[in-house]
One Martini backbone bead per residue (centre of mass of N, CA, C, O) as a GRO file, in nm:
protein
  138
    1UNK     BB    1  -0.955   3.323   2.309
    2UNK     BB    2  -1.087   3.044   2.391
    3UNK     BB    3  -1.053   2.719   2.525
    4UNK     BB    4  -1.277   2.576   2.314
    5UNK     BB    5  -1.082   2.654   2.073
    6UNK     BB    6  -0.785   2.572   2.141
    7UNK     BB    7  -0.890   2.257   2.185
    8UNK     BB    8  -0.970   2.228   1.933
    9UNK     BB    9  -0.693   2.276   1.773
   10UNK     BB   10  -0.543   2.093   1.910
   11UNK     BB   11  -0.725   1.812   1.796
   12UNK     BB   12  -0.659   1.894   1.521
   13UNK     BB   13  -0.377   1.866   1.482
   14UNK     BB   14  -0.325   1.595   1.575
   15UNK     BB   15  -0.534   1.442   1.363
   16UNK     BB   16  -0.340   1.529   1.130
   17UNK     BB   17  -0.089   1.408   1.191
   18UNK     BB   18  -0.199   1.097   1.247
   19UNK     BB   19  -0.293   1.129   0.924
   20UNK     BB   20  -0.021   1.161   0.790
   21UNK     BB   21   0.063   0.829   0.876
   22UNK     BB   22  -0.117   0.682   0.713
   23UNK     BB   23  -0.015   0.336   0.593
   24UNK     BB   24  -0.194   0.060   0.640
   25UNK     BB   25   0.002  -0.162   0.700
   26UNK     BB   26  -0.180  -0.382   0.805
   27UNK     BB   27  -0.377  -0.417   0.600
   28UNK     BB   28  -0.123  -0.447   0.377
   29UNK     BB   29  -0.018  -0.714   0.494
   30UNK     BB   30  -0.278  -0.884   0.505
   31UNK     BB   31  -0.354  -0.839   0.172
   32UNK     BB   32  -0.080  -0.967   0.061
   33UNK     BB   33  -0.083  -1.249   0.235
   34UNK     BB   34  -0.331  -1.349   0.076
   35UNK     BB   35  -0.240  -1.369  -0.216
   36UNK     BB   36  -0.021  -1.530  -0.168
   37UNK     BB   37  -0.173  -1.756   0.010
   38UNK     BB   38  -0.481  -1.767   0.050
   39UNK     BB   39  -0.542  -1.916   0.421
   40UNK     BB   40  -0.669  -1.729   0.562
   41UNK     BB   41  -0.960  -1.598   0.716
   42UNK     BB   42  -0.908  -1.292   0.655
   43UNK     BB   43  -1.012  -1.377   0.363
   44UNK     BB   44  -1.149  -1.297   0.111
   45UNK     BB   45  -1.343  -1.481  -0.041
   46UNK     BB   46  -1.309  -1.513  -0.366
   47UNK     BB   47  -1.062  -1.230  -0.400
   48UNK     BB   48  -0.745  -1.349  -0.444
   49UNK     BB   49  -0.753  -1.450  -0.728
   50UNK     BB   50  -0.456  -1.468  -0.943
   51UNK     BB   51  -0.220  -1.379  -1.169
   52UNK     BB   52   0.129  -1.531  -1.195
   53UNK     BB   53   0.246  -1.418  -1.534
   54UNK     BB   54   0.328  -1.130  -1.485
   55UNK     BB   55   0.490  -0.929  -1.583
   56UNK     BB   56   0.781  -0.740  -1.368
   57UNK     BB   57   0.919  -0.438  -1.184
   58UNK     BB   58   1.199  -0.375  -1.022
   59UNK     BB   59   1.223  -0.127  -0.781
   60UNK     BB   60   1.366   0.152  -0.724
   61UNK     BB   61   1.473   0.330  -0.469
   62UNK     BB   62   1.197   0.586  -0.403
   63UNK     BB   63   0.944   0.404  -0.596
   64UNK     BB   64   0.772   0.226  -0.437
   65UNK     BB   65   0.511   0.343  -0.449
   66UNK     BB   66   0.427   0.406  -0.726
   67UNK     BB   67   0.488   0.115  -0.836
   68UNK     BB   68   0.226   0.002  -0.649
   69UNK     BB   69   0.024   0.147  -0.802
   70UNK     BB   70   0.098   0.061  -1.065
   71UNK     BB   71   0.074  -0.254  -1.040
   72UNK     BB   72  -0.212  -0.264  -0.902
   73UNK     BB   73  -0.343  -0.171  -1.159
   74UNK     BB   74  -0.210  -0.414  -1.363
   75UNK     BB   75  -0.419  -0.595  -1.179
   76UNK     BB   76  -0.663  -0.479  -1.268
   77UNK     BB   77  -0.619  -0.496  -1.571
   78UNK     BB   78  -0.545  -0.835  -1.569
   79UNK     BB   79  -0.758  -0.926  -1.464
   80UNK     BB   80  -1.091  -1.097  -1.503
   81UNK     BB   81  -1.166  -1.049  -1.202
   82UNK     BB   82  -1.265  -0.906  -0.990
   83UNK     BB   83  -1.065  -0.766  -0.667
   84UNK     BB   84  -1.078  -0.623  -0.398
   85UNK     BB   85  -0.782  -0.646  -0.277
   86UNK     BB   86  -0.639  -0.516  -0.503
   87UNK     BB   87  -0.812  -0.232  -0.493
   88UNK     BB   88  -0.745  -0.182  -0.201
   89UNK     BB   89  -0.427  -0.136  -0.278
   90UNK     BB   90  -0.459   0.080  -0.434
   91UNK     BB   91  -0.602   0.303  -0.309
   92UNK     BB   92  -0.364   0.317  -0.088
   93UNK     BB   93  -0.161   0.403  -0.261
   94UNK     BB   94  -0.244   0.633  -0.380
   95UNK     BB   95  -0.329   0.807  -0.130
   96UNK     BB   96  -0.053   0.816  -0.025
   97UNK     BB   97   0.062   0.951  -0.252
   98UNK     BB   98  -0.150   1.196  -0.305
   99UNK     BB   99  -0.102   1.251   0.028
  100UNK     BB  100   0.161   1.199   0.198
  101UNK     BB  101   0.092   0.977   0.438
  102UNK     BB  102   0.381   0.789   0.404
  103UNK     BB  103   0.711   0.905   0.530
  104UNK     BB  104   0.884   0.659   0.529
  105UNK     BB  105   0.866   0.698   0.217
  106UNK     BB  106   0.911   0.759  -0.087
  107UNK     BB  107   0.775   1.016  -0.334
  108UNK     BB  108   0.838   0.924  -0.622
  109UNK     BB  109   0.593   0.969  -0.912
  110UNK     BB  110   0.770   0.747  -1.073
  111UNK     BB  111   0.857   0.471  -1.200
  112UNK     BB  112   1.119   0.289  -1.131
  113UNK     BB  113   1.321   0.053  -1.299
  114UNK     BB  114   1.534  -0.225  -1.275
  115UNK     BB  115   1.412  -0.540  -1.272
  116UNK     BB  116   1.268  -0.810  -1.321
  117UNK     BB  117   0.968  -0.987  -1.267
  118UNK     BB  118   0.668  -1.076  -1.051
  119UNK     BB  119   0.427  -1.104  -0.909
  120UNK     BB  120   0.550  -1.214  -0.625
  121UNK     BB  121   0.772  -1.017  -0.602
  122UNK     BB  122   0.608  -0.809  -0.569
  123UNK     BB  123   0.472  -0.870  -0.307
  124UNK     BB  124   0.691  -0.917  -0.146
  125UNK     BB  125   0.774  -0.595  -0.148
  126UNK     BB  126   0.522  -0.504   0.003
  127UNK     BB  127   0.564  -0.673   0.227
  128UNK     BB  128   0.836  -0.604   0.336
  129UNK     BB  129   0.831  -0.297   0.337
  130UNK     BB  130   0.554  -0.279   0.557
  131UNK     BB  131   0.717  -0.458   0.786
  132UNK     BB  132   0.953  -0.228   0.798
  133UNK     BB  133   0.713  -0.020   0.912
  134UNK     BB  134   0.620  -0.176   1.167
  135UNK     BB  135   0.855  -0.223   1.315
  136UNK     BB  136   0.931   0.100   1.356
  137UNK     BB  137   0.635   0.155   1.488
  138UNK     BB  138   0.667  -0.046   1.752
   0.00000   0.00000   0.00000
């Protein structure tokens, strides 16, 4: 094995590694913050606005990916018009789930819920979550 082999491998190594840590973590909280506020600058214009009378169910510890998957599948199917930052936040936890991306979460594959709540509590409870994996990684 020659040198030019070795430093490949080892590159390659590191790329899985830090791909493998990939919570999207400020993005996530980016895009959760809009939804919520809907008044930063960095929110796509007319993109953020959703319904927020759907009821929703807090979802039980270790099952928060799963949940966060299936509430923003039903936010993307229960809007009357396309939404970016939704579509982009389902896709992102998806991958997560799919790929066992952020280490940081439990990865029940099916959401459990505890209690009722709204839409705005789930948002909330997106955007506390990745706030604590962000905290823990900084």
């Amino acid at each position: 094995m020659n040198a030019s082999m070795l430093s490949y491998i080892l590159f390659s190594c590191l790329l899985l590694s830090v791909q493998a840590e990939y919570c999207g973590v400020r993005e996530i909280i980016r895009y959760t913050d809009c939804l919520l506020n809907n008044s930063s600058p960095s929110c796509p214009r007319g993109q953020t606005a959703i319904s927020f009378s759907n009821a929703f169910f807090v979802e039980q510890r270790g099952h928060e990916l799963a949940c966060f998957v299936d509430g923003t599948k039903h936010l993307m199917e229960n809007n009357k018009s396309s939404n970016v930052v939704i579509e982009r936040l389902h896709s992102t936890f998806q991958a997560q789930l799919d790929r066992n991306l952020c280490k940081r979460l439990a990865h029940g594959h099916q959401c459990q819920y505890e209690t009722k709540g709204n839409v705005t509590e789930f948002l909330e409870k997106i955007l506390t979550t990745y706030q604590e994996i962000d905290k823990f990684k900084s």
